[in-house]
C-alpha positions as CSV (number, residue, x, y, z in Angstrom):
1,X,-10.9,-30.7,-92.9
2,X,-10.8,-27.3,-90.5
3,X,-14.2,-28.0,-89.5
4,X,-13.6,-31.9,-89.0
5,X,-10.3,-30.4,-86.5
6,X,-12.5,-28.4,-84.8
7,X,-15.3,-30.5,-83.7
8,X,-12.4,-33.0,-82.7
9,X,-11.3,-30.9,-80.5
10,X,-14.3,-29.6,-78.7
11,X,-15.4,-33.2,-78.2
12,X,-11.8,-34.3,-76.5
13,X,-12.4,-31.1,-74.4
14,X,-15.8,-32.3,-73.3
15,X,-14.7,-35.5,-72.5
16,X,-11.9,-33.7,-70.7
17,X,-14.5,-31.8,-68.4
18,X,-16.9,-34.5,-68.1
19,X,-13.4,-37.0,-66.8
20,X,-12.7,-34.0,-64.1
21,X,-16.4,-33.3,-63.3
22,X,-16.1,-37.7,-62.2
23,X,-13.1,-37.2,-60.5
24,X,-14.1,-34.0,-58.4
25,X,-17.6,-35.3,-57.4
26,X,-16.5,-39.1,-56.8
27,X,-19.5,-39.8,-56.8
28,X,-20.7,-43.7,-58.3
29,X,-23.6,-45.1,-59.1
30,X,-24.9,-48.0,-56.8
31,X,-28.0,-48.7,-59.5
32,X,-27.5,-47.8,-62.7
33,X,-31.3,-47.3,-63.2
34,X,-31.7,-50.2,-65.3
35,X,-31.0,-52.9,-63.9
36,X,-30.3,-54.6,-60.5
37,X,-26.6,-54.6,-60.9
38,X,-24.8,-54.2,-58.1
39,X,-27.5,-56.0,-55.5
40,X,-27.9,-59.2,-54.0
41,X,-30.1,-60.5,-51.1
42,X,-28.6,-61.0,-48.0
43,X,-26.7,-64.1,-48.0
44,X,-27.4,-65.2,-51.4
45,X,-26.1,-64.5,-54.5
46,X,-29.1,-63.8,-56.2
47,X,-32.0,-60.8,-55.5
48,X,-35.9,-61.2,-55.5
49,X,-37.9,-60.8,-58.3
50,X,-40.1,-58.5,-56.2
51,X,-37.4,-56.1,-56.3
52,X,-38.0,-54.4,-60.2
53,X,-36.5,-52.1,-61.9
54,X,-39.3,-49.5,-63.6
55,X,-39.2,-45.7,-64.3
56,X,-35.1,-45.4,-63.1
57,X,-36.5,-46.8,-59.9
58,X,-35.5,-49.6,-57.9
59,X,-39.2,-50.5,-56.7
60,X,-40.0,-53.1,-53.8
61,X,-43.6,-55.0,-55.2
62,X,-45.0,-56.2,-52.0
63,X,-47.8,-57.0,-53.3
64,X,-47.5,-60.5,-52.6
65,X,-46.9,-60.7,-48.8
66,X,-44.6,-63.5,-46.5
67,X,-45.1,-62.7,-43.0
68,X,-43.7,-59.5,-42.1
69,X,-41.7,-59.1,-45.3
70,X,-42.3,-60.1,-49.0
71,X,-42.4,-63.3,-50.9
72,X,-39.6,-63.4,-53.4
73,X,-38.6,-59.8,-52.1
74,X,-36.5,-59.7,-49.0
75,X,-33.5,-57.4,-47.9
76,X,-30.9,-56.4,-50.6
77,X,-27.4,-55.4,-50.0
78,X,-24.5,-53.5,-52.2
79,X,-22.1,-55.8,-53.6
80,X,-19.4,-53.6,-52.1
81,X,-18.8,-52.9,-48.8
82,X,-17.6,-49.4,-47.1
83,X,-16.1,-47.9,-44.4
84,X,-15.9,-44.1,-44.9
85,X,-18.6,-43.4,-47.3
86,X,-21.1,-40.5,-48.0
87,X,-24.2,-41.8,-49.4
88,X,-27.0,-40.6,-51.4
89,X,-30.6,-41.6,-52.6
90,X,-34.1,-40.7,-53.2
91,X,-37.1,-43.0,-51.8
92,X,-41.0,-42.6,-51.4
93,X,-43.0,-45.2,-49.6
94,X,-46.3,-46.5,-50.3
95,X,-48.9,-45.4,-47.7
96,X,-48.5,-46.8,-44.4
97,X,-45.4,-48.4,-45.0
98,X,-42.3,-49.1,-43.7
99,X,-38.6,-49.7,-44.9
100,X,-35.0,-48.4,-43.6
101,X,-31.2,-47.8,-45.4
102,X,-28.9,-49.7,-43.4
103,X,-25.2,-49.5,-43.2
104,X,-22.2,-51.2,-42.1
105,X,-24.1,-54.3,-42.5
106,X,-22.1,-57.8,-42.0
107,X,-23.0,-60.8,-44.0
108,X,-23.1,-63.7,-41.5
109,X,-26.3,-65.7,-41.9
110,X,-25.1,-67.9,-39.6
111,X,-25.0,-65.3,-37.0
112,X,-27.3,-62.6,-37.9
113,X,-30.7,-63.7,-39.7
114,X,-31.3,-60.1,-40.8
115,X,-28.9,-57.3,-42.0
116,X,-30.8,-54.8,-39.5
117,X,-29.1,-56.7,-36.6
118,X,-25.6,-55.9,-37.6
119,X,-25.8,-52.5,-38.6
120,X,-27.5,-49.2,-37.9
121,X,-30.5,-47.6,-40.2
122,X,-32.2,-44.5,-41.1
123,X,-36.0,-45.5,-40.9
124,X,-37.9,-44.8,-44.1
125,X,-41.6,-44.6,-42.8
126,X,-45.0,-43.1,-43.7
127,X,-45.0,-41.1,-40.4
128,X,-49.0,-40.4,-41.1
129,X,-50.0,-44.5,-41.3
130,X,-47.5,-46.5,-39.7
131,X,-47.9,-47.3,-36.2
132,X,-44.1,-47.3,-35.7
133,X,-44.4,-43.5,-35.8
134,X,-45.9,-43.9,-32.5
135,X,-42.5,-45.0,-31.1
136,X,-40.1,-42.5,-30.2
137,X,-36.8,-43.2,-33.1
138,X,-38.6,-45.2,-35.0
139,X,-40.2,-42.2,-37.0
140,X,-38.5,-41.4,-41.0
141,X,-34.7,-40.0,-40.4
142,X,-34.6,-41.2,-37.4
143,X,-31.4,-43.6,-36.3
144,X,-33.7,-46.2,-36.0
145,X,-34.2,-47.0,-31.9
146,X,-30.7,-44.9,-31.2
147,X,-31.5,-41.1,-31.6
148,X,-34.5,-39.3,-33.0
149,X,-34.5,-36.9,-36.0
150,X,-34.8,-33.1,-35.4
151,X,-36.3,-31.0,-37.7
152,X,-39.0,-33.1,-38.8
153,X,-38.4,-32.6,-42.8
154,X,-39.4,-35.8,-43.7
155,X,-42.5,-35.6,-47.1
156,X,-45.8,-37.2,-46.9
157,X,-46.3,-40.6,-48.9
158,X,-45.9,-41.1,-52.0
159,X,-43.5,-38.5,-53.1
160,X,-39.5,-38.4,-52.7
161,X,-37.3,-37.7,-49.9
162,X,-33.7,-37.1,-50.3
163,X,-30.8,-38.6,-48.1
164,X,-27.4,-38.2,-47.6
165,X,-25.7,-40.5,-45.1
166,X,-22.0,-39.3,-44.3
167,X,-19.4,-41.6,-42.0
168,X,-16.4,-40.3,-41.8
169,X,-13.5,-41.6,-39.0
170,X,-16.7,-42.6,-36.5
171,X,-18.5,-39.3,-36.9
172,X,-22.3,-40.0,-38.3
173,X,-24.4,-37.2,-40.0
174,X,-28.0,-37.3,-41.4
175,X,-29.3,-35.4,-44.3
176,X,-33.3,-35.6,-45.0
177,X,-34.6,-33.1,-47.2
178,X,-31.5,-30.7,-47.2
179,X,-31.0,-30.1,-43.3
180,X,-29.0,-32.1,-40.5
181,X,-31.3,-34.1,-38.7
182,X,-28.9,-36.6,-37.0
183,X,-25.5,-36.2,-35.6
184,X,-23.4,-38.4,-33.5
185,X,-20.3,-40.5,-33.2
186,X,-19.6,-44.2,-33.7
187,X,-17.7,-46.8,-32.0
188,X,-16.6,-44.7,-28.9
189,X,-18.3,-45.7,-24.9
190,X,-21.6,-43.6,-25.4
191,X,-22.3,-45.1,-28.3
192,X,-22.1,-48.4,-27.0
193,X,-23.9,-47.4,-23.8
194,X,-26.8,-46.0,-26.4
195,X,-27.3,-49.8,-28.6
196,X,-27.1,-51.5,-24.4
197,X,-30.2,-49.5,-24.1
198,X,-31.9,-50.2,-27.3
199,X,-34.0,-53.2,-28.9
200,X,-30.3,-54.3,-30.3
201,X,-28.7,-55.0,-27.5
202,X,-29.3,-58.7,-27.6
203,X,-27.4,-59.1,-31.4
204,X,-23.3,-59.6,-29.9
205,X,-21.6,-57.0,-32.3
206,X,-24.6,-54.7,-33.2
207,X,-23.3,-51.2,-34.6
208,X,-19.6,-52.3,-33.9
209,X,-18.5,-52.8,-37.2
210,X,-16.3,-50.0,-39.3
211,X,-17.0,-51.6,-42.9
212,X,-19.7,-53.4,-44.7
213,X,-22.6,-53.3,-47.0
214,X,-25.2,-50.8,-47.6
215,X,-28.6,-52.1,-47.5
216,X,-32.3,-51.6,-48.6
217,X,-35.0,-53.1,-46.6
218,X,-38.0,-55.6,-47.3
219,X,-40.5,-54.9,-44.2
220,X,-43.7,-55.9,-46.3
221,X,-44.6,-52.5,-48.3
222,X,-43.5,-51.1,-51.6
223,X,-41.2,-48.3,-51.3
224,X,-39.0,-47.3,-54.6
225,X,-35.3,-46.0,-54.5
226,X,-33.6,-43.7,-56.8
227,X,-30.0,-42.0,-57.6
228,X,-28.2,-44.2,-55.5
229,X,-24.8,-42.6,-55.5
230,X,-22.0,-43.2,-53.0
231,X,-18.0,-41.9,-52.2
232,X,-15.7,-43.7,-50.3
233,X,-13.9,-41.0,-48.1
């Protein structure tokens, strides 16, 4: 009976510290590594059978190309949406290919097509193959067309990068790879005079909104995502 007590009572205590661990990280899980949960394309109710879950990976097949993107694949956005948040992942991308983590993203098919015209991204690129590397802020960790990543710390293809996006009250930080490679701050008049001189300064509302989705892109290549995690701040 003692011995019955006692391993009682070290298994509430771990439960105890595993309930406080929760609490102090406040960290959830935006894919639980076995299924697409949590996902939907945007503006459906439904996600792509290109996007699989294999190996605790959220994996993009594009093998089976539609135009710029992938048949049965497209863009996939968090059920939820955020305002403050600190974000973060793992992803590798095929070689040569292309892909992008987008936040703040508005569902409004009727006026925005794609997610990437609503919201800003960190480019996910194979800086080696893809001719978008050529561009200047179009390279991996860079705010996509708004402000280019510095250090460089981004891997080659094929093996993991990690991220941490962090909004908090309109100030935007970067982490690729352990070190600060974007900082700036939303919403205020040189952010807005940044997206006038970009390629998004024809999508009315671009970058202006302060909650919404977060987003994984289709652009026509495999790329796989891991340890999704996210706190609301």
């Amino acid at each position: 009976m003692k011995k019955l007590l006692t391993i009682a009572a070290l298994s509430i205590v771990t439960l105890a510290c595993k309930s406080q661990q929760k609490t102090t990280d406040g960290f959830v899980p935006l894919f639980d590594g076995k299924t697409t949960k949590g996902w939907h394309n945007y503006g459906k109710t439904t996600i792509g059978k290109s996007w699989i879950v294999e190996d605790g990976t959220l994996h993009l097949d594009a093998s089976n190309k539609s135009g710029w993107q992938t048949k049965d694949g497209g863009d996939i956005i968090s059920a939820e949406s955020y305002g403050n948040f600190h974000l973060k992942l793992e992803w590798k991308i095929a070689k040569n290919g292309n892909s992008g983590i987008i936040f703040y993203v508005h569902e409004d098919t009727a006026k925005y097509k794609y997610p990437w015209m609503t919201g800003p991204e960190m480019q996910v690129l194979d800086n080696a193959g893809h001719p978008d590397a050529k561009i200047i802020k179009h390279r991996a960790g860079d705010l996509y067309d708004l402000i280019t990543s510095n250090p460089e710390t981004v891997k080659p293809a094929g093996e993991w990068n990690q991220v941490e996006i962090i909004s908090l009250n309109g100030k935007l930080t970067f982490y690729l790879n352990g070190k600060l490679v974007v900082s700036t701050t939303l919403w205020n008049t040189e952010w807005l005079d940044m997206i006038a001189k970009s390629k998004f300064k024809e999508f009315p509302g671009f970058g202006t909104y302060k909650q919404g989705h977060i987003c994984l892109q289709d652009h026509g290549d495999d790329v796989w995502y891991r340890n999704i995690m996210i706190k609301r701040l």
